[in-house]
N, CA, C and O atoms as a GROMACS GRO file, in nm:
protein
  548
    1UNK      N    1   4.217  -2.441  -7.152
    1UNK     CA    2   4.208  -2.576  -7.101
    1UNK      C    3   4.269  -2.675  -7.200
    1UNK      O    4   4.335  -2.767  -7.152
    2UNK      N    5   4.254  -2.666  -7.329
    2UNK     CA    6   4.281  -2.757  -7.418
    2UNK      C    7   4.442  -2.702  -7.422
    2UNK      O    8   4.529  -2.789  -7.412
    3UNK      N    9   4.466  -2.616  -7.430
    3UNK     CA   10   4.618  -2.573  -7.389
    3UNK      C   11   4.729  -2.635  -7.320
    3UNK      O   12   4.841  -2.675  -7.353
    4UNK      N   13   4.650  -2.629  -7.191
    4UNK     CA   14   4.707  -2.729  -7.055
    4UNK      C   15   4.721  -2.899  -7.079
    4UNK      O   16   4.801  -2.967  -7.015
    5UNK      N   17   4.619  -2.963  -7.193
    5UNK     CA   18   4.589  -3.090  -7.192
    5UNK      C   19   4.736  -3.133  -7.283
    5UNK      O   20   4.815  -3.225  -7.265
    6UNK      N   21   4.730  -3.017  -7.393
    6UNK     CA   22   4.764  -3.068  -7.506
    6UNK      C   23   4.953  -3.059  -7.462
    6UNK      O   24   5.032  -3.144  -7.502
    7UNK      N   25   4.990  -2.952  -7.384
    7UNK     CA   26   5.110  -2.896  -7.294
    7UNK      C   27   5.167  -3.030  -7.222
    7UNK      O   28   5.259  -3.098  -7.267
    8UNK      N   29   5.101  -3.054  -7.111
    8UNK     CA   30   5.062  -3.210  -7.061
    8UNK      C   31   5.111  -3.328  -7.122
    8UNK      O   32   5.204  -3.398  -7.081
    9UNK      N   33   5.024  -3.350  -7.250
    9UNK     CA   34   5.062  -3.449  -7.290
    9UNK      C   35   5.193  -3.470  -7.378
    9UNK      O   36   5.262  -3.571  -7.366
   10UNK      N   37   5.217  -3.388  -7.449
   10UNK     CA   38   5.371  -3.309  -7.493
   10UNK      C   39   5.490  -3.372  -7.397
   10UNK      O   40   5.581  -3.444  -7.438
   11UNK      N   41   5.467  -3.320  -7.237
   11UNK     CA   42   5.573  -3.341  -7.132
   11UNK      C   43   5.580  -3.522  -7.156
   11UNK      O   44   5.666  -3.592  -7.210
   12UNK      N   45   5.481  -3.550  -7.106
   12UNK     CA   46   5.496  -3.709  -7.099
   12UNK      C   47   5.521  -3.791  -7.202
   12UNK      O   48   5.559  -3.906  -7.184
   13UNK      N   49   5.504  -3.743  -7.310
   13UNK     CA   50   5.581  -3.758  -7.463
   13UNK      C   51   5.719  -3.767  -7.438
   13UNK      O   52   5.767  -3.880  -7.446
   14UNK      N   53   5.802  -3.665  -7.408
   14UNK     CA   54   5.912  -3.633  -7.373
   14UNK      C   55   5.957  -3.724  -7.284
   14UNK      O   56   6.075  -3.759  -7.281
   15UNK      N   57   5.845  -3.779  -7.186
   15UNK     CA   58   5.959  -3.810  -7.064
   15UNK      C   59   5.953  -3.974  -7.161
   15UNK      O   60   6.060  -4.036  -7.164
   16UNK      N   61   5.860  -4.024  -7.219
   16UNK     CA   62   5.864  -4.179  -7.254
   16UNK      C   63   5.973  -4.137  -7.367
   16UNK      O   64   6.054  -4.220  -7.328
   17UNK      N   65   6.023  -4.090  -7.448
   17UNK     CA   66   6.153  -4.112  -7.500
   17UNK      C   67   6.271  -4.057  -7.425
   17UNK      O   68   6.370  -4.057  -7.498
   18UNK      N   69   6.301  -3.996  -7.269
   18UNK     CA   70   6.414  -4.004  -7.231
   18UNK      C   71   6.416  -4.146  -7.143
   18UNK      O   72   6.524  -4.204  -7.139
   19UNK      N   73   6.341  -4.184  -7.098
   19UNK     CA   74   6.303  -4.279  -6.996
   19UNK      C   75   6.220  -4.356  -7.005
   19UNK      O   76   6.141  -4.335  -7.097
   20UNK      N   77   6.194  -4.487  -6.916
   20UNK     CA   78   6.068  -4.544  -6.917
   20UNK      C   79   5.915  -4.477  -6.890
   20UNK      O   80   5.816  -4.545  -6.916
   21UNK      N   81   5.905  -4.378  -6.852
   21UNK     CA   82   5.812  -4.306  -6.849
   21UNK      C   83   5.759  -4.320  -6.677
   21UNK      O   84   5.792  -4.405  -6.594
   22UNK      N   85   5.689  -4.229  -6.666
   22UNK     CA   86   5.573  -4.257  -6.554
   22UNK      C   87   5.463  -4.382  -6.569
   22UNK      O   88   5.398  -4.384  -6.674
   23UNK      N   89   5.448  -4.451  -6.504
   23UNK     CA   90   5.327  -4.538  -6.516
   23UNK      C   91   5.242  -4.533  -6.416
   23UNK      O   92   5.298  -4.556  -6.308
   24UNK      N   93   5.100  -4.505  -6.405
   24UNK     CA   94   5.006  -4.541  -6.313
   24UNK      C   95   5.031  -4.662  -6.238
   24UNK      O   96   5.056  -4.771  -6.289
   25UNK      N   97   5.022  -4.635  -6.096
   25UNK     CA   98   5.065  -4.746  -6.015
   25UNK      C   99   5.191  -4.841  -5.982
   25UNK      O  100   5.198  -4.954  -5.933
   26UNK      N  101   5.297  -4.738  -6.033
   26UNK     CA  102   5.460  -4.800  -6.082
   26UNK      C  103   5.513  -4.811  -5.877
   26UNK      O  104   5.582  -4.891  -5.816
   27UNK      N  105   5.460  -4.725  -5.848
   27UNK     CA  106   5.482  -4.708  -5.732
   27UNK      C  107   5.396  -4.826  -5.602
   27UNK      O  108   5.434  -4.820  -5.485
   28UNK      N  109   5.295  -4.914  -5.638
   28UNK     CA  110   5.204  -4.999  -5.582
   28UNK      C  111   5.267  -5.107  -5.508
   28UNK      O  112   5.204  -5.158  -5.416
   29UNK      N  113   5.410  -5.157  -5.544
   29UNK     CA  114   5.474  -5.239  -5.464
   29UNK      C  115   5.574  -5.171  -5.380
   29UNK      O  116   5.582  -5.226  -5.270
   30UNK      N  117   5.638  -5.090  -5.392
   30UNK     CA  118   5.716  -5.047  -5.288
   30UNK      C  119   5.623  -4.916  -5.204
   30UNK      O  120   5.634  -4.926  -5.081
   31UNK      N  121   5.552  -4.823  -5.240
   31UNK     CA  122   5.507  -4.747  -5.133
   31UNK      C  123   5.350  -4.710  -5.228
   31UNK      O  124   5.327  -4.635  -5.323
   32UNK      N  125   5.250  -4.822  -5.132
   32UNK     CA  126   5.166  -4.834  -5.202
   32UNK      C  127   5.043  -4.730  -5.199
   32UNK      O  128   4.930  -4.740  -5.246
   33UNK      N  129   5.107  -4.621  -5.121
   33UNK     CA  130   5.021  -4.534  -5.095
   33UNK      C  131   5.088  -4.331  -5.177
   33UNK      O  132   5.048  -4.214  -5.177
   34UNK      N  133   5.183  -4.396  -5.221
   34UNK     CA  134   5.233  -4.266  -5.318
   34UNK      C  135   5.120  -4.187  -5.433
   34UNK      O  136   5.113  -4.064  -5.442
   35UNK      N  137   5.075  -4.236  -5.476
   35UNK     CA  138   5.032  -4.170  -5.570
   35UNK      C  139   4.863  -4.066  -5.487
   35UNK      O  140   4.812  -3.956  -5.507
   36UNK      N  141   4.834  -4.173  -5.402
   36UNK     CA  142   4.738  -4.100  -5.314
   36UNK      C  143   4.806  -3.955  -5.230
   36UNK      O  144   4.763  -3.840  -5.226
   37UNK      N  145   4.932  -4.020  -5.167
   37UNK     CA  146   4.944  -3.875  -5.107
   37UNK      C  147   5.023  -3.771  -5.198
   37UNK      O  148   5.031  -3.652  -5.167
   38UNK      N  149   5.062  -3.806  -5.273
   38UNK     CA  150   5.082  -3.676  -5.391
   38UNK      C  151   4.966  -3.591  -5.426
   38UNK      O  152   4.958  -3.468  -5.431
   39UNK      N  153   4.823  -3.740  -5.466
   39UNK     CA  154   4.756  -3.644  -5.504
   39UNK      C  155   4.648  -3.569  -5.405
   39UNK      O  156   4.584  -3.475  -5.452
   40UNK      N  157   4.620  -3.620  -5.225
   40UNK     CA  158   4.602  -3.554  -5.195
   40UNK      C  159   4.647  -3.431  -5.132
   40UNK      O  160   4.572  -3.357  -5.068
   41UNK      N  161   4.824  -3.400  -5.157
   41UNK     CA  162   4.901  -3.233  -5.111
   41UNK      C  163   4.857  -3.155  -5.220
   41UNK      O  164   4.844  -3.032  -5.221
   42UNK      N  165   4.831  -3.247  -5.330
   42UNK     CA  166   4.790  -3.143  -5.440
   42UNK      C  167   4.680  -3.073  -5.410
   42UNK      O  168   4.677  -2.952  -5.391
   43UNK      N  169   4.572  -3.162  -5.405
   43UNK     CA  170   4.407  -3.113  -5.395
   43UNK      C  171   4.425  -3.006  -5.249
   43UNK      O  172   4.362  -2.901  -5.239
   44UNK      N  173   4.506  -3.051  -5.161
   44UNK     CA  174   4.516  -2.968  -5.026
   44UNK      C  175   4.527  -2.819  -5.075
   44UNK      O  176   4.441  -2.734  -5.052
   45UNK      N  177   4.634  -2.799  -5.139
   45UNK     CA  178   4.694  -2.651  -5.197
   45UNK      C  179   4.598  -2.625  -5.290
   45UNK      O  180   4.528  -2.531  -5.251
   46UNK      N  181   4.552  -2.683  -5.438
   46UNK     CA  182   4.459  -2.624  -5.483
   46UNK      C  183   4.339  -2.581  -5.414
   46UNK      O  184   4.276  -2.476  -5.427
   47UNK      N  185   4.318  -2.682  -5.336
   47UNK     CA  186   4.173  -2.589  -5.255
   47UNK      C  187   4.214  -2.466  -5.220
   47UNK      O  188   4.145  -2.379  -5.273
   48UNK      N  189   4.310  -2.423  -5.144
   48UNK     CA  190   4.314  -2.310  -5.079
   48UNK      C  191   4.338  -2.163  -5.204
   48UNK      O  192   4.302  -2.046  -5.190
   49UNK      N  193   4.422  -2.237  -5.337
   49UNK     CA  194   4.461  -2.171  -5.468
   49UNK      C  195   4.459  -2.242  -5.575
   49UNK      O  196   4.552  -2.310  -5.617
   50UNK      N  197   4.357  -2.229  -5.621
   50UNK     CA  198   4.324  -2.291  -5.742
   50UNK      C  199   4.466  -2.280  -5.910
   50UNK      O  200   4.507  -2.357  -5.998
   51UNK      N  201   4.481  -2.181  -5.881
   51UNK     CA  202   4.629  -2.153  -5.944
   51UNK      C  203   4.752  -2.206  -5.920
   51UNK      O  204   4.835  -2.208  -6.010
   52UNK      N  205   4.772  -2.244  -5.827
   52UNK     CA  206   4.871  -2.376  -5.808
   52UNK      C  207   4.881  -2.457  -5.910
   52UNK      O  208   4.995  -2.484  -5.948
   53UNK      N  209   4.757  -2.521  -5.988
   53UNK     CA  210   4.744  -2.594  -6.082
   53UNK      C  211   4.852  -2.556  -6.224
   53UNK      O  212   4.900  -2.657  -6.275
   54UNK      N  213   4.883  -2.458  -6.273
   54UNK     CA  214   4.918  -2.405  -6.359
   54UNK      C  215   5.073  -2.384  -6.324
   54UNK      O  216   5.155  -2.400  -6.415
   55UNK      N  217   5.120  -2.346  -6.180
   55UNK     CA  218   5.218  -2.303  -6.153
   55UNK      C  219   5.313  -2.462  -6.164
   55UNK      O  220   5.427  -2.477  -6.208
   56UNK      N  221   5.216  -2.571  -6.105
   56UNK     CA  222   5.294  -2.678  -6.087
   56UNK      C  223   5.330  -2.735  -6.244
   56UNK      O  224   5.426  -2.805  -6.276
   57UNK      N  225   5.217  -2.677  -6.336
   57UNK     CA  226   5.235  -2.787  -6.425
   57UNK      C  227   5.383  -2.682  -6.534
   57UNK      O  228   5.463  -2.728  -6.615
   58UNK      N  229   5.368  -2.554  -6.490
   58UNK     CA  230   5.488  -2.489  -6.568
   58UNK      C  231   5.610  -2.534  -6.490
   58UNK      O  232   5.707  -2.548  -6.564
   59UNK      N  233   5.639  -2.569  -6.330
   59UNK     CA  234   5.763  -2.621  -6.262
   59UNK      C  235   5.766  -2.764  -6.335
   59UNK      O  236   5.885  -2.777  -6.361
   60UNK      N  237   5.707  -2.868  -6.378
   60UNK     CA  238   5.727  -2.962  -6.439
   60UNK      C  239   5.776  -2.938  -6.580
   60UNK      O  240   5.876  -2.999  -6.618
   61UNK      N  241   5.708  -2.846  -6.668
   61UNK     CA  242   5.765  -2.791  -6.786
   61UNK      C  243   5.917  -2.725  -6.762
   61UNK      O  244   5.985  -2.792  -6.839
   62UNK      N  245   6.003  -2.634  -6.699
   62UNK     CA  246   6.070  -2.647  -6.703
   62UNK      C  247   6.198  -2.697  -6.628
   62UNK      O  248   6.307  -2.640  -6.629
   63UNK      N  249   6.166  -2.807  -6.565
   63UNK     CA  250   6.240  -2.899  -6.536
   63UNK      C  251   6.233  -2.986  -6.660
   63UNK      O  252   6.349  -2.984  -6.703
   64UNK      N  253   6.179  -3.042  -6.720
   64UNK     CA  254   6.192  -3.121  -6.854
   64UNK      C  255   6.255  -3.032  -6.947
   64UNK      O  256   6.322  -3.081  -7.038
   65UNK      N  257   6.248  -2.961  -6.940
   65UNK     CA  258   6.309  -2.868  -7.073
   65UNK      C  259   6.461  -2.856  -7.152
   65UNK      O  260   6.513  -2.854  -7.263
   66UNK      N  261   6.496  -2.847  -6.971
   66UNK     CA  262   6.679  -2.849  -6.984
   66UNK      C  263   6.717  -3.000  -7.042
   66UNK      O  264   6.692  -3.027  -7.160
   67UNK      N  265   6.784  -3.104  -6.947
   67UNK     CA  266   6.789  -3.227  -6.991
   67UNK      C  267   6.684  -3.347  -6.956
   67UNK      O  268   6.730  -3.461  -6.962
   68UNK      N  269   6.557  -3.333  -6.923
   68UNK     CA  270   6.499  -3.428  -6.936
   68UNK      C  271   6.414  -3.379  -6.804
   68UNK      O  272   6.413  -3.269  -6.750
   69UNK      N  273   6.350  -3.488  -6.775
   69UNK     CA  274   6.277  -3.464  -6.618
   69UNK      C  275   6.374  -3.510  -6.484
   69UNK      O  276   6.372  -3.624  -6.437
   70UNK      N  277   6.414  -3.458  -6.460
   70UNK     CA  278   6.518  -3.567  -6.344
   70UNK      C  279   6.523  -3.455  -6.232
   70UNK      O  280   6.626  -3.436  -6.168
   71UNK      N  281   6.398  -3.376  -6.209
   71UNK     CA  282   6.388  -3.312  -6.064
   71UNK      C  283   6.523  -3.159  -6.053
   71UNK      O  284   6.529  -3.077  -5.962
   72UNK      N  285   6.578  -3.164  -6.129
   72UNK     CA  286   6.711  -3.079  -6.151
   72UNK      C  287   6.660  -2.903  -6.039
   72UNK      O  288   6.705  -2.831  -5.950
   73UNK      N  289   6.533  -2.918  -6.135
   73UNK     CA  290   6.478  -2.754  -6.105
   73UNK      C  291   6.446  -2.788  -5.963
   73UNK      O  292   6.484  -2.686  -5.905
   74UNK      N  293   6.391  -2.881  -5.856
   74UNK     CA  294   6.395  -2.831  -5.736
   74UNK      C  295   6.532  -2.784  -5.679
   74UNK      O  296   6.529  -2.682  -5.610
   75UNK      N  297   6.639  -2.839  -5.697
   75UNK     CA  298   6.722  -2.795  -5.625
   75UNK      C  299   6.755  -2.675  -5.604
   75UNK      O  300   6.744  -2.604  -5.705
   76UNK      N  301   6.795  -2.620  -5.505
   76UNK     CA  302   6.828  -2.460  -5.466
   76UNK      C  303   6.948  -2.422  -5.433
   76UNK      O  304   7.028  -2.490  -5.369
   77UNK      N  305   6.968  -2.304  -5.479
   77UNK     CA  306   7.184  -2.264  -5.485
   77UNK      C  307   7.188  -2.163  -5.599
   77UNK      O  308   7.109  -2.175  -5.693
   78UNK      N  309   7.280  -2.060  -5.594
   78UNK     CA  310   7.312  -1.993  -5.664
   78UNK      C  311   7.361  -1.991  -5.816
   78UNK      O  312   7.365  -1.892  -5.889
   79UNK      N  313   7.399  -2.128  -5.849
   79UNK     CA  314   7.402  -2.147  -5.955
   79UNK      C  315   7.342  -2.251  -5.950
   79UNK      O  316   7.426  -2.334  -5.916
   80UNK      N  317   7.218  -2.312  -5.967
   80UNK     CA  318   7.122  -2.403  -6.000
   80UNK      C  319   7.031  -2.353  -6.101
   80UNK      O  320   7.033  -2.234  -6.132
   81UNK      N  321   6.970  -2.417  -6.142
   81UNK     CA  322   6.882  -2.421  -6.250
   81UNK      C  323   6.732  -2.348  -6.196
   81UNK      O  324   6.659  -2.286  -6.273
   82UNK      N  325   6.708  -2.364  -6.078
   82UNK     CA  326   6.616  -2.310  -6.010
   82UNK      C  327   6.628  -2.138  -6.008
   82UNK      O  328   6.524  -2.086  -6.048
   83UNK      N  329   6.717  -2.054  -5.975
   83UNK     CA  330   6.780  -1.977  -6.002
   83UNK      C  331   6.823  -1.877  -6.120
   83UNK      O  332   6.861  -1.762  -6.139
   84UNK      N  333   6.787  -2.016  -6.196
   84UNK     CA  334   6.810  -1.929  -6.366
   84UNK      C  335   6.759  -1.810  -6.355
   84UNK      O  336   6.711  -1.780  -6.246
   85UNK      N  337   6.754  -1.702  -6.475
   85UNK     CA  338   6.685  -1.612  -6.514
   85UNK      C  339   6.538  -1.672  -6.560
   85UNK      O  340   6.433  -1.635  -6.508
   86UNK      N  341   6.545  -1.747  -6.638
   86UNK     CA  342   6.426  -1.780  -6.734
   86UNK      C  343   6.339  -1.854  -6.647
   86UNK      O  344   6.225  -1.888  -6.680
   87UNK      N  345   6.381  -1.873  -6.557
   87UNK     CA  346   6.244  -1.978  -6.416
   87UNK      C  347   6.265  -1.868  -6.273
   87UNK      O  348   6.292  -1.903  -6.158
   88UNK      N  349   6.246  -1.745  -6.318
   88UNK     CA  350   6.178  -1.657  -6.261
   88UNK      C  351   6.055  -1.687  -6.259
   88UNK      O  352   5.981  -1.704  -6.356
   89UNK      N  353   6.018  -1.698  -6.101
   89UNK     CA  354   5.838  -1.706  -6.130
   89UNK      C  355   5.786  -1.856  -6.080
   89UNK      O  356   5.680  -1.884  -6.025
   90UNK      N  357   5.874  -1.924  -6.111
   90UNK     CA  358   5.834  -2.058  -6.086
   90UNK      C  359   5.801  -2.067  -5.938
   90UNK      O  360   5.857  -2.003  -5.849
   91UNK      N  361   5.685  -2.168  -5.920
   91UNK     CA  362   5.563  -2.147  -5.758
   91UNK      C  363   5.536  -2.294  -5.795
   91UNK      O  364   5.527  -2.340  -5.909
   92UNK      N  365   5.524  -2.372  -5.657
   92UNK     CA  366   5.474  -2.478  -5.614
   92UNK      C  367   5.568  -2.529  -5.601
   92UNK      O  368   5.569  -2.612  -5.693
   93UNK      N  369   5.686  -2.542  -5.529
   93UNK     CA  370   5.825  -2.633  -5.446
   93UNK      C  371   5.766  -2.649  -5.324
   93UNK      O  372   5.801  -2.747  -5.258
   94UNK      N  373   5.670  -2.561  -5.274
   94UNK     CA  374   5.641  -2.603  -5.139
   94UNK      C  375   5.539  -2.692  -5.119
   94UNK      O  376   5.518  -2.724  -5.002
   95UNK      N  377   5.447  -2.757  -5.233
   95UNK     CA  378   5.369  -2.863  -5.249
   95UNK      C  379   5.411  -2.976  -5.293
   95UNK      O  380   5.359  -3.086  -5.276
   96UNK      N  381   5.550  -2.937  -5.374
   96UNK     CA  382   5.658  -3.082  -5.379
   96UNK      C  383   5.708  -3.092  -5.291
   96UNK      O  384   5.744  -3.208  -5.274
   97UNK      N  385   5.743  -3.009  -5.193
   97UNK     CA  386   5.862  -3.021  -5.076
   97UNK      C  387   5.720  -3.095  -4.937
   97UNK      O  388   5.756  -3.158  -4.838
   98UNK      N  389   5.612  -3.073  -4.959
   98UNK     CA  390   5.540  -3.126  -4.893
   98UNK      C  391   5.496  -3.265  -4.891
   98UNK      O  392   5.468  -3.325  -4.787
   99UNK      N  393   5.490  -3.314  -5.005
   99UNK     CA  394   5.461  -3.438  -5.074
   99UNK      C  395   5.589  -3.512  -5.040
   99UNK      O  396   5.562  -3.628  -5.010
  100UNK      N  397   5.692  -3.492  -5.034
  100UNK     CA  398   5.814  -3.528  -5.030
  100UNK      C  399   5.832  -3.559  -4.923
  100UNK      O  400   5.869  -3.675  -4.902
  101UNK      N  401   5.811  -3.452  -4.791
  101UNK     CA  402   5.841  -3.470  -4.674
  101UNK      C  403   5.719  -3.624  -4.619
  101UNK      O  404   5.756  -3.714  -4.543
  102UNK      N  405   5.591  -3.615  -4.676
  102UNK     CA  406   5.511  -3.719  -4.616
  102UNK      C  407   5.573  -3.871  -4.712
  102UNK      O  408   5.565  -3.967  -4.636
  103UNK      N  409   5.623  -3.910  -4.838
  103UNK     CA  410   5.675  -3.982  -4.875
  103UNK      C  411   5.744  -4.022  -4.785
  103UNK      O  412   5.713  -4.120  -4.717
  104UNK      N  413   5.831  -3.967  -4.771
  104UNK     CA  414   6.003  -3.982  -4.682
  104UNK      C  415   5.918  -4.028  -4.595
  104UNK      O  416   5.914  -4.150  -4.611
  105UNK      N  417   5.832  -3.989  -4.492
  105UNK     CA  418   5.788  -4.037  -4.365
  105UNK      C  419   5.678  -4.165  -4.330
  105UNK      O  420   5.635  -4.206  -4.222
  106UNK      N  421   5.647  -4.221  -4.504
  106UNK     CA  422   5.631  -4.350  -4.458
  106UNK      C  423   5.675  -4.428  -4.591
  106UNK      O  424   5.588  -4.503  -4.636
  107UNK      N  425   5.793  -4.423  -4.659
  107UNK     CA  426   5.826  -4.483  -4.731
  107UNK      C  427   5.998  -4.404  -4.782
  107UNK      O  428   6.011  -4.347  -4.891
  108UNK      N  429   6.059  -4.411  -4.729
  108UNK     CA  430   6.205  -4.399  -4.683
  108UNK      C  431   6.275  -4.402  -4.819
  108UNK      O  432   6.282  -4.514  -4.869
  109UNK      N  433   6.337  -4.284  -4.902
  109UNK     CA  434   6.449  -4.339  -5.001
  109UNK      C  435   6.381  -4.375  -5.138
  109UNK      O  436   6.458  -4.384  -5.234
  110UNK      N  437   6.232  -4.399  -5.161
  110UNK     CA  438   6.181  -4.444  -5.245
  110UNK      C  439   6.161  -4.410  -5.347
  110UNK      O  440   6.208  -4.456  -5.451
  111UNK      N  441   6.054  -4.287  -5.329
  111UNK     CA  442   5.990  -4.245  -5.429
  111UNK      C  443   6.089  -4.095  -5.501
  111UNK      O  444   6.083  -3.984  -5.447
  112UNK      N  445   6.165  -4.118  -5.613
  112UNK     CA  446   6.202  -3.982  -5.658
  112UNK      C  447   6.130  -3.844  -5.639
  112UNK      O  448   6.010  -3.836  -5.612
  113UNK      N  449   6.218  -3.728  -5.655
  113UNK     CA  450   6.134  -3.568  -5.662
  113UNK      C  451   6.094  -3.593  -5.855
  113UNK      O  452   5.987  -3.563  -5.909
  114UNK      N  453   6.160  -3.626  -5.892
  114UNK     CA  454   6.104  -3.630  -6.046
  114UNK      C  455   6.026  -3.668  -6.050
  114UNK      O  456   5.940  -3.587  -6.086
  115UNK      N  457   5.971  -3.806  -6.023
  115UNK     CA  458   5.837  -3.833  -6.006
  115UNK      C  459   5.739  -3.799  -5.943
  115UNK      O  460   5.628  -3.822  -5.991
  116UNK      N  461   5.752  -3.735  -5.818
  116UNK     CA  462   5.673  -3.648  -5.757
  116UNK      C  463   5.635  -3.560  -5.810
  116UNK      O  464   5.513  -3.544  -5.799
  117UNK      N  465   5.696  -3.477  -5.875
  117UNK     CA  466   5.688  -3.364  -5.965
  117UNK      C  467   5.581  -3.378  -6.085
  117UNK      O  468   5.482  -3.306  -6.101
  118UNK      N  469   5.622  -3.488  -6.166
  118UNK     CA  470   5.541  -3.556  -6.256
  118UNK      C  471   5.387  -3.593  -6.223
  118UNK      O  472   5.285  -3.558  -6.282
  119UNK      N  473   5.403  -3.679  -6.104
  119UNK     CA  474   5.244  -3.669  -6.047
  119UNK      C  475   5.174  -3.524  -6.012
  119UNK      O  476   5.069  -3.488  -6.065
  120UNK      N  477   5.246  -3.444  -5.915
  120UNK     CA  478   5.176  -3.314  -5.880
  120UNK      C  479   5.086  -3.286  -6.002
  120UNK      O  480   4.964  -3.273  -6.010
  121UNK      N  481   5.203  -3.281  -6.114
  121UNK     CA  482   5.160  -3.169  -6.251
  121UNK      C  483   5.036  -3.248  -6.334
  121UNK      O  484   4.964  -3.193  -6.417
  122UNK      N  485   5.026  -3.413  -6.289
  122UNK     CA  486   4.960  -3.462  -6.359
  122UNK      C  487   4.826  -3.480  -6.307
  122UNK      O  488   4.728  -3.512  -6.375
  123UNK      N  489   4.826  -3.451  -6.137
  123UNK     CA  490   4.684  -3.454  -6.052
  123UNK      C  491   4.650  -3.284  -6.089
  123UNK      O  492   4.539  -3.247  -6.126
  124UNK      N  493   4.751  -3.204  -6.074
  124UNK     CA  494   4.693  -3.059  -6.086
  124UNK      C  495   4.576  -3.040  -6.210
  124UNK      O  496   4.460  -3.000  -6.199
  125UNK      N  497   4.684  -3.103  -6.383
  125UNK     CA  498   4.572  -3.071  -6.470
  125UNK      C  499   4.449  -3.184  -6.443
  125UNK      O  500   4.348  -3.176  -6.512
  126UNK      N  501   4.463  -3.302  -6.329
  126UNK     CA  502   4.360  -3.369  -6.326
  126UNK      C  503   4.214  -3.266  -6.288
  126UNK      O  504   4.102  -3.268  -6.338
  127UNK      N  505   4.270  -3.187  -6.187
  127UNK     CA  506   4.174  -3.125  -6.088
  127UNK      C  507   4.131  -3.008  -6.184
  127UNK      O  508   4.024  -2.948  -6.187
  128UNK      N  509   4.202  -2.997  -6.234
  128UNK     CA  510   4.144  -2.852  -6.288
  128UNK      C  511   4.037  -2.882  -6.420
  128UNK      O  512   3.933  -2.818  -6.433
  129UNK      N  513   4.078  -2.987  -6.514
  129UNK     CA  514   3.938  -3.097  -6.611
  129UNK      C  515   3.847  -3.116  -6.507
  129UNK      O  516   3.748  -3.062  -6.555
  130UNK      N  517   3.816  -3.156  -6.402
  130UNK     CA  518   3.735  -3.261  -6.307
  130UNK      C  519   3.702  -3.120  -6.275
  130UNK      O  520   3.580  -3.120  -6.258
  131UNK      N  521   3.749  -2.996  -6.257
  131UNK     CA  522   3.693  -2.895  -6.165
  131UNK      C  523   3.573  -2.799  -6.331
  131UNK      O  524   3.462  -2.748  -6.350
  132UNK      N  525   3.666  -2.824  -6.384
  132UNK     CA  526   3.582  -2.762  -6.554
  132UNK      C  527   3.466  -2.818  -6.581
  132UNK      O  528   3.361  -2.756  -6.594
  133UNK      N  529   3.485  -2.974  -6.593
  133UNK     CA  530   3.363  -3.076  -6.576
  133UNK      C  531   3.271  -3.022  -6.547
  133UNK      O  532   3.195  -2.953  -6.615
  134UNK      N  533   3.270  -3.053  -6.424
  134UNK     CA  534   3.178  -2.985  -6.263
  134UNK      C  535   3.100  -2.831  -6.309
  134UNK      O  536   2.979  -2.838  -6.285
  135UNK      N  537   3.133  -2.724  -6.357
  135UNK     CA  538   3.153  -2.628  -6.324
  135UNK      C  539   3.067  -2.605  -6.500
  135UNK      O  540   2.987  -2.512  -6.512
  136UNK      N  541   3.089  -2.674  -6.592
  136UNK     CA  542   3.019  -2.693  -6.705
  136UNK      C  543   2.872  -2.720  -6.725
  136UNK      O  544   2.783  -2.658  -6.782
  137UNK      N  545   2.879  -2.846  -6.653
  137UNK     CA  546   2.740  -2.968  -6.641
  137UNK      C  547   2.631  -2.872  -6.633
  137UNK      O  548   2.515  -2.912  -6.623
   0.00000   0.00000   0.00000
């Protein structure tokens, strides 16, 4: 667990010196309901697989890895990055590709896959602390 936190916070390290970073609520004026439905496709899929959590937050790891976070690794094609050898294995495009599809359908053009991506990985290790919590007490 402290693994995942410390992994986590590392990425978003990374992304505030390539970029302005992610911010809580960056998304509140143009589609003010993004960060909710990210994080509920997340909680949707973890319920059913609790391991999702881990898978998403390694598809966010290496998409940052190459040049930065900029969504690179969803794309699909024979020579894409998705494809590599070394992101063999990589699981959860279909909880970004889900999140994505309900974005697009009430907020058009808006919200990046990088940032989508970024939230998934950042509600996943949410759920999985909040599920440790719980599961501690």
């Amino acid at each position: 667990m402290a693994a995942l936190l410390f992994l986590f916070t590392a990425l978003l390290r990374s992304s505030f010196v390539h970029g302005q970073g992610l911010q809580v609520g960056f998304y509140d004026s143009y589609c003010p309901d993004a960060e909710d439905i990210v994080r509920s496709t997340v909680e949707h899929y973890y319920d059913k697989d609790a391991t999702i959590a881990p898978g998403l937050l390694r598809l966010h790891f290496h998409d940052c890895f190459v040049q930065g976070c900029d969504g690179s690794i969803l794309i699909a094609g024979p020579s894409s990055e998705r494809s590599a050898p070394q992101n063999f294995g990589l699981r959860g495009f279909e909880v970004i590709d889900d999140a994505k599809s309900q974005l697009e359908a009430v907020c058009p053009g808006v919200v990046s896959c990088a940032d989508i991506l970024a939230l998934a990985a950042r509600d996943a290790v949410d759920l999985v602390r909040t599920y440790q919590h719980k599961t501690s007490v």
